[in-house]
N, C-alpha and C positions, 0 to 999 in steps of 0.2 A: 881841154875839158869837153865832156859831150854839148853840152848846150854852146861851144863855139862851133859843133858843126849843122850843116845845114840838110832837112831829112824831109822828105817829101809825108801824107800824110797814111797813104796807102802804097804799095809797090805792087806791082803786076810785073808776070814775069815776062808777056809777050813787049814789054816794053822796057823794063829793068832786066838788069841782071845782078839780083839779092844778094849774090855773095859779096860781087866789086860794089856794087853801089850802096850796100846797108852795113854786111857782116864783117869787112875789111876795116873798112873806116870806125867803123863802130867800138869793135874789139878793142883796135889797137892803142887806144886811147883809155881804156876800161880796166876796173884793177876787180871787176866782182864780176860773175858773171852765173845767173840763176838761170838753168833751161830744164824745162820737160817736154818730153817728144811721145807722141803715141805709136810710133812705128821704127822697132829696132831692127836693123840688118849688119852686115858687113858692110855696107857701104852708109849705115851710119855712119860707125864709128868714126870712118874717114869723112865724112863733111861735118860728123859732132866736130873735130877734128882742128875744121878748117880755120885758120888763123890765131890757134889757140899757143901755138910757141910764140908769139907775139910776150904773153902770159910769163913764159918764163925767164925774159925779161925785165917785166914791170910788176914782176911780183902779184900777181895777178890768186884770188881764189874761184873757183869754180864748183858749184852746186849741180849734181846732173842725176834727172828722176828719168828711168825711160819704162816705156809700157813694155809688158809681156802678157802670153797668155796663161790661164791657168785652169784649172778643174774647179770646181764646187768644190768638192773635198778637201781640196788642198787647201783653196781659201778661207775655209773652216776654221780648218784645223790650225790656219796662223795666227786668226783672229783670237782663238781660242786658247794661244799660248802654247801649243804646241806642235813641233815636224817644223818648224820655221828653218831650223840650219839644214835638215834634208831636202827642203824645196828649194831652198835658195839654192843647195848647191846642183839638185837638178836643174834649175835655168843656168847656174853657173856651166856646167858640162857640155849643155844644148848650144853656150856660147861662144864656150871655147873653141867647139868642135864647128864650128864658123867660121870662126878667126881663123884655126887651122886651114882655111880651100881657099885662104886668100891669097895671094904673091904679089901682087901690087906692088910695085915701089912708092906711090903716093901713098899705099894704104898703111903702107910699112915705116916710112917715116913721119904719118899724125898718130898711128898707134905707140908709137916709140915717144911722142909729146904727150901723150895720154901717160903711157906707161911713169913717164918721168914725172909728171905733176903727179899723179897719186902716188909717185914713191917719197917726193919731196913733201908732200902732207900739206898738197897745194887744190886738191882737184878731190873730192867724196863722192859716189856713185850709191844710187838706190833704184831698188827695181819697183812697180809700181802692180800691185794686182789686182783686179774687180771676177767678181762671181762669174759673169755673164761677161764675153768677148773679152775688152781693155780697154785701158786707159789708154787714149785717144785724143787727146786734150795737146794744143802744142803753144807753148807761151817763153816768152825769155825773157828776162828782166837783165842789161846792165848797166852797170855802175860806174860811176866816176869819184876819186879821192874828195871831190867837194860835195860828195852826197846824191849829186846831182843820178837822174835814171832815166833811161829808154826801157819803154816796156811794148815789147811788141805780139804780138799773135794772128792767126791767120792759118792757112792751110798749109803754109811751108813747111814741109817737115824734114829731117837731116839726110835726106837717101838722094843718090845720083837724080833718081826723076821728078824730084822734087826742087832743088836747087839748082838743076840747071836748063836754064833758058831752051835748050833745042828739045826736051823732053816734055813731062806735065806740063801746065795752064795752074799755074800757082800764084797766091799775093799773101802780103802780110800788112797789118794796119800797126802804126805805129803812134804810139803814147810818150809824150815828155815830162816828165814828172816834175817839173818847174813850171808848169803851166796848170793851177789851179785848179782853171774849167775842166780841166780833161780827167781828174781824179776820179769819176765815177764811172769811166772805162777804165783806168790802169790800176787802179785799188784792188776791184777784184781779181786780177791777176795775178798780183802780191799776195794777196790775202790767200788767194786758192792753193799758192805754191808755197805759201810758211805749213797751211793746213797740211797739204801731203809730205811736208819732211819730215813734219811733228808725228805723222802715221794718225791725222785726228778726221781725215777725209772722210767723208760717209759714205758706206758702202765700195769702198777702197784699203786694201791692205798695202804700208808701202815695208819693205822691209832690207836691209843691208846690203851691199853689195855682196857673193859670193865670196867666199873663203879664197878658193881655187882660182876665181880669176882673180882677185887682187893680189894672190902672191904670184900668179903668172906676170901681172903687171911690174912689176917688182922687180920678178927676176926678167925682164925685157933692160929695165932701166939700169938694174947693176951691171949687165953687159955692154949694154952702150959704153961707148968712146970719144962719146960726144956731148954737146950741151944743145940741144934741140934750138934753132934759128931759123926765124922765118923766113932770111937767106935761101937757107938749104932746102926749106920747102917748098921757095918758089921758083929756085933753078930746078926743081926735080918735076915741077908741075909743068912749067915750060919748056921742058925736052920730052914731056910726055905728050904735051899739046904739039909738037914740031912732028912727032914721028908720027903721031896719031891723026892729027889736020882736027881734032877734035875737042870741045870742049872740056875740062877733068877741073 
């Protein structure tokens, strides 16, 4: 269970390294797991990504809000009850057509863990919009079968130069939700992140995942020939790190 393991109270990355030291441990013991990130790329996905076949597994469900940009206009007109499935699906296309310039074989096998948790009705995705810039905000909540929660935030955000040590100057503060005193940091994180799935955030539109990339998700997962293992994702990460000398 989470509260049998031991978590420091803040993480720095010139001194951690968040993925081994917070997001490995963390996960893999976790059956829920709630994140919003303000900055989506291709190399999201792959560290949205990281340790998440753990998940398929342990039965695991996953909540995931990520920012985009948007026009005024469009934000409008979602609020307003209409063009919602044509903007969606223009961030859908904007995304795909990302996904397309990757090759990556680490990118390729958490997108295929991706793929397979939201064909298995394990994993829901929502994009997040504001008038002005984005949604910007990066916080995670996970859970354990005793109820039990880590709620973390900070500047980490899901992109290569965020999560790993030789790049950014990143930390994350982390919350335990069996700890009382600490409820008046970790509340409103919970509370911020039920508001944006409800779509009740002020001055924030959140609205569906895209048509087009969830049936691309879909069809990734009914091609597979596999059952996604953390195994396989961590023999492919360490022959990446062997031929590369470099962190991934």
């Amino acid at each position: 269970m989470l509260r049998d393991l031991s978590y420091k109270g803040v993480y720095k990355s010139d001194q951690d390294h968040i993925l081994e030291d917070f997001y490995f441990p963390t996960l893999s013991i976790a059956n829920r797991y709630d994140r919003a990130v303000g900055f989506f790329s291709a190399s999201t996905i792959s560290y949205a990504a990281q340790a998440l076949s753990v998940f398929v597994k342990r039965g695991g469900q996953i909540r995931m809000i990520l920012g985009a940009f948007t026009e005024r206009a469009d934000l409008e007109a979602v609020e307003q009850g209409y063009k919602a499935k044509e903007i969606s699906e223009k961030i859908g296309s904007e995304l795909l057509s990302m996904i397309s310039n990757v090759s990556d074989e680490l990118f390729q096998n958490r997108f295929e863990t991706l793929s397979w948790l939201v064909a298995h009705g394990r994993l829901d995705i929502k994009i997040a919009l504001r008038e002005r810039g984005m949604y910007h905000d990066k916080i995670g909540i996970i859970s354990d079968e005793a109820g039990d929660g880590v709620v973390f935030a900070g500047s980490a955000n899901e992109s290569t130069q965020a999560l790993l040590p030789t790049h950014n100057y990143e930390s994350i503060n982390v919350f335990k939700t069996w700890i009382p005193e600490h409820a008046e940091f970790f509340d409103p994180h919970i509370e911020s992140f039920e508001r944006l799935w409800r779509n009740e955030s002020h001055a924030t539109a959140v609205i569906d995942i895209p048509t087009a990339v969830k049936e691309k998700l879909i069809s990734v997962a009914r091609s597979m020939d596999y059952t996604p293992d953390p195994e396989i994702e961590a023999a492919i990460a360490a022959r990446l790190h062997a031929r590369m000398g470099t962190e991934v």
